[in-house]
Every structure is written in C-alpha cells, then in structure tokens.
N, C-alpha and C positions, 0 to 999 in steps of 0.2 A: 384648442383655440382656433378654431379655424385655425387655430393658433398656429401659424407660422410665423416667427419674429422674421421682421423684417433685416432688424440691426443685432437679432438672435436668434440665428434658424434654426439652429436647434441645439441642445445641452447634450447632445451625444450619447452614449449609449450607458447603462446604468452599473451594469458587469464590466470589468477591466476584463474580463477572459473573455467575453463574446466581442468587445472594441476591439482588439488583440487581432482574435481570429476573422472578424468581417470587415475592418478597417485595418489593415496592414502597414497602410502608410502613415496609420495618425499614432498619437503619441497622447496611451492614456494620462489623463490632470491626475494629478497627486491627490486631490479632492474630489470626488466624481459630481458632487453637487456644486462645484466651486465655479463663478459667472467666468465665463469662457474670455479671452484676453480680445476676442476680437468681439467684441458687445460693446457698442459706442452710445454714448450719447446724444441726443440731437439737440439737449438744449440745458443750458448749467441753470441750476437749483436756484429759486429767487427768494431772497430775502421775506422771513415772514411776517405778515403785517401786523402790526400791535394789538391791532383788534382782535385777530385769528387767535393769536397765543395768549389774550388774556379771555378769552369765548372758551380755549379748550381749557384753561385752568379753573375756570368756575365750574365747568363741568365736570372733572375730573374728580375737581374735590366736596361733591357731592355724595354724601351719606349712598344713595338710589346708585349710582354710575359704580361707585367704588364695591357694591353690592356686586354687579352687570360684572363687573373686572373680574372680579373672584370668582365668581359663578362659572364664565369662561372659562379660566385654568381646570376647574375640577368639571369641568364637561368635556375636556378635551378627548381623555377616551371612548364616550359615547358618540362625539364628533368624529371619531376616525371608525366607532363599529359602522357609523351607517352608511360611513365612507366606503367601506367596504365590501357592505351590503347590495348598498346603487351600483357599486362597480359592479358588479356581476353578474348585473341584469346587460344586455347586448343594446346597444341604443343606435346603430349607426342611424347617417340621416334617410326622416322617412320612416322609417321604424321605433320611434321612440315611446310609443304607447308606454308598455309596459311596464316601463322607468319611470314614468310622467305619471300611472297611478298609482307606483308607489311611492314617490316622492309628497304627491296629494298627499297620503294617507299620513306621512311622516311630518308635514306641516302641520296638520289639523291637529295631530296629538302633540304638536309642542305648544299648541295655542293659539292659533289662528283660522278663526272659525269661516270669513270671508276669505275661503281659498278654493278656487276653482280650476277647470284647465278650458283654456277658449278653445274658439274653432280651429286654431292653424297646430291644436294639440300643445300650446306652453301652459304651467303653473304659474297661475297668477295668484298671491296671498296678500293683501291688504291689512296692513295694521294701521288701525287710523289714528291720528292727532288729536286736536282738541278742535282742527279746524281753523286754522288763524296762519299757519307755515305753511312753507312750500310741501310739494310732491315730489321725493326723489326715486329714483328705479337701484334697486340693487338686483346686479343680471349676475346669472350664472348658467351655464351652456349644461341640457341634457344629453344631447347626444356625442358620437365619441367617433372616430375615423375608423372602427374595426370592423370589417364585415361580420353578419351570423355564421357564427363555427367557429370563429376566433376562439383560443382557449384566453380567457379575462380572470380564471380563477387566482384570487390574489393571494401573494405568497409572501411569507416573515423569513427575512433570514439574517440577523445579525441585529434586529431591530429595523432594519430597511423593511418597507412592504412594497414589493413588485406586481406589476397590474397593469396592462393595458385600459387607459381610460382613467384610472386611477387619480390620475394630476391632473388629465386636464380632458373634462374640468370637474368631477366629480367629486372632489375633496371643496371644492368651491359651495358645491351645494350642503355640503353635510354644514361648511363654516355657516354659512345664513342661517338652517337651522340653533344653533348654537347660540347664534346671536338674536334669533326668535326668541329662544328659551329663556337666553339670561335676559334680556330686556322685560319680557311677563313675568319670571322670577322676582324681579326685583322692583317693579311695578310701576316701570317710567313712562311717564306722561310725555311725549312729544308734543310741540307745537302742528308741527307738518306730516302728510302721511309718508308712511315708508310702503313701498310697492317691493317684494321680494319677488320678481322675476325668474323661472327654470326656463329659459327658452329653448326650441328645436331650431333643428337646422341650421346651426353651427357655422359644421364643418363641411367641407368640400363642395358636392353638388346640394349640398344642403342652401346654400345661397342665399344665409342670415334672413334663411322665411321664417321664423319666428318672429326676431326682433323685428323685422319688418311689419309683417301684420300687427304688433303691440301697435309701436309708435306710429301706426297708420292708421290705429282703431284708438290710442289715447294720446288726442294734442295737450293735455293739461299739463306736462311734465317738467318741473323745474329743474333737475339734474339727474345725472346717471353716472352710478357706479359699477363696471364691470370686474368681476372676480374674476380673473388667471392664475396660473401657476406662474406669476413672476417671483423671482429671488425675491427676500424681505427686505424692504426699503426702496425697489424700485416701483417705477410710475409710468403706465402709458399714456402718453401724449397726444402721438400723431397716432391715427388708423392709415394703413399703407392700403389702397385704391389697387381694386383689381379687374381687368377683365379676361375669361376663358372663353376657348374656342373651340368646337368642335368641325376637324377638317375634314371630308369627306372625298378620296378623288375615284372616281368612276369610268372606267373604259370598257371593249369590247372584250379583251383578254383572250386567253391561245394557246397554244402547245409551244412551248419555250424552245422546242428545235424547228418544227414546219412555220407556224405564225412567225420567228424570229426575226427583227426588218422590216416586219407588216402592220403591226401595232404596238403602243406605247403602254409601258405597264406603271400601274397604281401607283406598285411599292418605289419603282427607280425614281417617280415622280415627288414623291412623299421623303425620298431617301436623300434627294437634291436640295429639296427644301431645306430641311432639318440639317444636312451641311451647309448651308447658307444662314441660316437664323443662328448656328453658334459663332458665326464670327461678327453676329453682331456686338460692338463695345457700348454698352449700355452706360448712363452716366451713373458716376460713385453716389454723384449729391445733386440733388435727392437722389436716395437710393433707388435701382429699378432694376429689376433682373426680370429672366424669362425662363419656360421653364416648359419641355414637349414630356410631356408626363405619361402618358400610353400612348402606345401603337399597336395598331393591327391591321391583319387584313390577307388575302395574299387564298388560293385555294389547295397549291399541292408545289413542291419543289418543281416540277417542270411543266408549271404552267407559268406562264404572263400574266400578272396579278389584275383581274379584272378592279377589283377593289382594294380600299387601304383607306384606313379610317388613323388620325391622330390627335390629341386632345393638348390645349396648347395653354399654359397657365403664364400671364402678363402682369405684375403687379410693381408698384413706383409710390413713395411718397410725394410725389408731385403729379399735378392730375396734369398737367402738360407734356409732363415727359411722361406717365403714362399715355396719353394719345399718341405720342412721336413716335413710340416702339410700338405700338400695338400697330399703327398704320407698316410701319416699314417692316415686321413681320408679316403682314397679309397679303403687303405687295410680293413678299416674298414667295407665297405660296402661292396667288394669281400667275407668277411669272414661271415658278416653276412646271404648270402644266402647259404655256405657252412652249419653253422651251421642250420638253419632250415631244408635244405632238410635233413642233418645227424635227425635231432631231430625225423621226419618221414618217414625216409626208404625209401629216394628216393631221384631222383636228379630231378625231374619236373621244379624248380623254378630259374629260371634264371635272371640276371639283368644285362643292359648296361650300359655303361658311357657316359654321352655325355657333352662335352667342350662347353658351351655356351656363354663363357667371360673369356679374357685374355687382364688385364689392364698391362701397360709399367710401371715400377718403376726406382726408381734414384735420387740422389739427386743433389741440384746446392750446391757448397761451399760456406758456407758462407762469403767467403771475394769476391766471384763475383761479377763483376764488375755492374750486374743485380743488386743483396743486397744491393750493396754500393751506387747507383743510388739510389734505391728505399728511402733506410735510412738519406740519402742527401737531398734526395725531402721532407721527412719528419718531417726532422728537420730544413729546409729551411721554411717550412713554419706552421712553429710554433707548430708542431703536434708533440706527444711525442709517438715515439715508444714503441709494447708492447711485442711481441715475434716472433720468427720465428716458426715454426708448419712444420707438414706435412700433408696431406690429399690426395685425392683420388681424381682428377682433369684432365681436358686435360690435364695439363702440362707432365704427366708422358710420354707424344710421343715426344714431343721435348725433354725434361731431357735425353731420352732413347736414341736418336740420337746425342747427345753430342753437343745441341744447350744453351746456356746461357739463364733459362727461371726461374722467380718467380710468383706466385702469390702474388696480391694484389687488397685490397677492391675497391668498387667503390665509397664508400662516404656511409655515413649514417648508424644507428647501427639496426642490421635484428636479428631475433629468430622463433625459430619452423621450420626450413628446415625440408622439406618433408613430414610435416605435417598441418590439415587444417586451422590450427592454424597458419600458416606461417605472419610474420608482418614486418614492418620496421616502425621505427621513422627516416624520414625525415631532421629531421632539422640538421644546417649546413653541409648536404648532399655535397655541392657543395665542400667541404675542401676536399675529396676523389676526385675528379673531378683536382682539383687542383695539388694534388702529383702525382696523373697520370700523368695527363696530361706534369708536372717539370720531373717526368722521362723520360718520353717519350722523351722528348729535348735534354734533358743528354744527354741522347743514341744515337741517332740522329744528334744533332749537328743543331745549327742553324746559320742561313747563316752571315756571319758578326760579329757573336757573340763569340760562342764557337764550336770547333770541337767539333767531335763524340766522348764520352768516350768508346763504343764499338767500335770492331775494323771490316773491312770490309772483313772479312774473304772468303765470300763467290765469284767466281770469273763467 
C-alpha cells in the first residue's frame, strides 16, 4: 500500500519463529493475522441510511447478483492461482512493465475487451453501463516494495501462502478479476461505468505516479474504490499526507588525523541532525510521525566524510501539523551545518534539500455515501464491521480532488506488509470479493433493479 497504516503500521511479521528471532522484544499475537490492539479508530461507524440498506436489498435479491455471489465463492481458487502468478513477476516501482502485460492479458480473457495500459504504464479496463450512472474507479496497486532479486517465490505451508508482494496488493488484483468474471458470468447490466484500475507507482519513490496521471487524464470520475489488504470489515477514511526529503551535506573532507580541527565532516553533521529530529514530540492527534529511512555516505574510516546523503520520510493526518514537522525538521538540518562549520571555523560545509515525495491527504466523512455503501454491503452480507482507519494509499489523490473515495479489503486476512514475511490466509477469501463487488452495484446502480446511490456528478 504504499501501504503504510498510519493507525496500522504494520501487522508484523507472519512466522512466530522469525518475530521470535528478529523482534526480541515483542511478543508473538496468539493469532498472527489478528488486528493488532494498537489499531485505532479515527471515526465510529454511522448509522446506515434507509435508502442504502433497502438499494442493497433489492440488489442482493436479484436472480443476476445472487448468480455474481455464487460465481465468486467457486472462483475463489482461480482468484488466488492468479494471485499467485502476478506475485511472482517483480514489480517494484518503475519497473512494473511486465506485471502490467500480464495482468492486460488476464483482463481481456475474463471479458473485457476495452482494456489497455496508458502512458504512465497503469491497466485501465472499462466495462461500460448502459450510460445513464455514474463512473466509479476500482484501484488496485501493480507494483510492490521488493527490489529485482528479491526471492517473491510464493510458498503454501499449513494453508498459509507466504510471498512478498502477495497482500499487498496483488491478491487485490486477482479480487477485480473475479469480480470481472462473475459480473459477465452472470450478465449484469449496470447503469454506471465501472473503470478497473492496476495502477504504478504505488509504493515508495513510486509517488502515486500512476494514480496521478489516471485522475489528471480522467476528470469524469464519480467515485473511487481502492483495494488494500485491510482486515475484513475495515474501511479507509482518512489518506495520511506526506512529504520526503532528500538531504544532501557536502564539504571539503580529509584525513581524520592531519585535516582533524580543519574541516567539518558530512557524517557528524548528518549525525547531529538525526539526534536532534528524534526528540522531536510529534502530535498523537492527528496522527504525525517522522521517519530518516537511509543514510549514507562517508569514503574510508579515516577520512572526514566529504559527503553524507539521508532520505527523510514526514507523514500526518493533518496537512497542518504535517507542514509544522516538516518545517521544524528542515530547520533542523539547515541548523545543523550552521552549527558544525561554527564548531570549526569555517563555512566549508554545505547541505541541500531535495523534495523527493509529496503524498495528497484528506479525508472522506464518515456518513459518505461511499461508507454507507461499503457498511451496507457489509452487513448485507453477513460480515460484521470492525473500524474505519486512516493510512497512506492512492486514495489520498481522489480524497484531494473532492472525489467520494474509501478504502476496502479484497477478501481474506494478510500480515507482514512490507516485509519477507508478508502472508495471507485465504480462506473465505471470496466474502471480500463479495462486499465489493455489493458496493460496487450500490453505487452504480443496476439496470432494472436499483438506481445509483452515487450521484452523476460528473458531466
């Protein structure tokens, strides 16, 4: 997910014997896939409106839908072979070609003939309506955090399948397919078009250049659904706002015994900083942490490090108190080449700023008609909601353009985002597949059945 949870950083690791040995201090969950105790809320679950819950019950009980329903369960295995499949082509960002034509390839044969890959390399698949509904985007992320050489090759062991790349978010895609399949299966007419989205650049220096170029190249878009590996029954909300920095500090540098006293080094510069930026107390609420993610730099133990590069990760649900920390870290690092070259009688040492990532924040309200959808599909079908959250997703570019957009899971309970450790358990996978797929109709509107609960805003 880009996916770092803001209010769930991460579900930890997926083996109790590798938590054990590389996390010493923590204390494997009795459940490995079980929502971690410090996963909060940002906003309690709102009453659903009569209209939503008598829109998903007409649809529901539709001869065509209840078709779509079945169809999903008994597709579920073919939903996790291709899960499988995509996992183990390497995507990181930038590199997602090879993912992106096989995923092409695997749209057009579940039935969707208008699917292509634009310029910025996303799959875009178009199933069109009848012309009369809204246009909704259902996203799901091709590329994945692993560098090329990763070993990604996915492994069964107890019924668990372990995989890098596997959850997130590449089980997301197989779920759309799925829900390609049964929807043509079953031969439902929508009002509205559905846009199935595989977008690039995700993840990290990825800098949601996919979704960006989409919704910079299609203003028509009445709502947006983003697929994660959230637990079943949760909902993303807020997108948490980020910005990265690349630090650069540059001096003459020297022989660490003759230069010693005569010039100021990179690293001690760089090293001041980064002890000064952790005592920053960032505020709880809105959430806002910070985060010096690599360093380098430096040319031999006994030299004075001409150079020292570090890469500075900033993100906040609040774009205020994001600016507040982002500024009082930079003063941070402005001040600490001040203070070095003062310490050595000289101004030699210099450092630049460089803006490497700027994520869109915002939030959808909770009583949107997106929540209400989602919550309705939920409890339509028999799944008990668990909280709404915020994290760090595409969605923060539609949220940012004041489009109606939430996250939600694709089916099945995932752990270790981002790490090699990454897994899912499978089973009734297809239940996520399902609320999807009931929102998706909500919103949309199906032909004969129920209008659009979204409105057609876009002209």
């Amino acid at each position: 997910m880009g996916m770092i949870f803001n209010q769930i950083p991460m579900f930890g690791y997926a083996n109790a014997a590798e938590a054990a040995k590389d996390l010493k201090t923590s204390t494997p969950a009795k459940d490995q896939f079980a929502v971690p105790d410090w996963a909060t809320p940002v906003a309690p679950w709102p009453l659903v409106n009569k209209n939503v819950t008598q829109s998903i019950e007409k649809i529901l009980a539709s001869p065509d839908v209840k078709s779509a329903m079945t169809y999903l369960k008994s597709d579920e295995s073919q939903a996790l072979k291709e899960a499988v499949l995509l996992s183990e082509i390497p995507a990181p960002p930038f590199t997602e070609d090879a993912k992106a034509k096989a995923y092409l390839e695997l749209m057009k044969q579940a039935g969707i003939a208008d699917a292509r890959i634009d310029q910025e390399g996303n799959v875009v698949a178009v199933r069109k309506g009848s012309g009369t509904g809204p246009t909704i985007v259902v996203d799901a992320h091709i590329d994945t955090v692993f560098p090329v050489g990763t070993d990604i090759k996915v492994k069964v062991q107890d019924g668990i399948y372990y995989g890098p790349g596997l959850t997130d978010d590449t089980f997301s895609m197989a779920t759309m397919l799925s829900m390609v399949r049964a929807l043509n299966e079953s031969k439902i007419q929508t009002l509205g078009d559905i846009i199935f989205l595989a977008s690039v650049g995700e993840e990290g220096l990825g800098n949601l250049r996919g979704i960006k170029t989409f919704f910079g190249e299609n203003k028509k878009i009445d709502a947006a659904l983003m697929l994660e590996p959230f637990p079943p029954g949760m909902g993303g909300i807020i997108s948490t706002a980020s910005n990265r920095y690349e630090v650069t500090y540059q001096g003459p540098g020297g022989h660490s015994f003759a230069a010693f006293g005569l010039v100021p080094s990179a690293i001690h510069a760089m090293g001041g900083a980064i002890a000064k930026i952790n005592q920053i107390q960032p505020p709880k609420y809105p959430r806002t942490v910070y985060n010096v993610g690599i360093v380098k730099g430096g040319t031999s133990v006994n030299t004075i490090a001409p150079d020292a590069v570090m890469e500075i990760d900033i993100r906040s649900d609040g774009a205020k108190e994001l600016e507040q920390t982002s500024k009082r870290v930079l003063d941070i690092v402005n001040q600490s080449v001040v203070d070095e070259n003062k310490r050595w009688g000289t101004d030699s040492l210099k450092v630049s700023i460089k803006q490497i990532g700027a994520r869109a924040g915002g939030t959808t309200p909770a009583d949107s008609i997106v929540v209400q959808s989602f919550l309705g599909a939920t409890r339509a079908n028999q799944s008990k909601e668990v909280m709404l959250i915020g994290a760090s997703t595409n969605a923060g570019v539609p949220i940012s353009m004041g489009i109606p957009t939430i996250v939600i899971p694709p089916g099945g309970r995932f752990t270790g985002f981002h790490t090699l450790n990454e897994a899912m358990d499978p089973k009734d996978a297809y239940k996520g597949a399902q609320i999807a797929l009931t929102t998706i109709l909500s919103l949309v509107g199906v032909k004969g059945i129920a209008e659009p609960l979204i409105p057609k805003l876009s002209k």
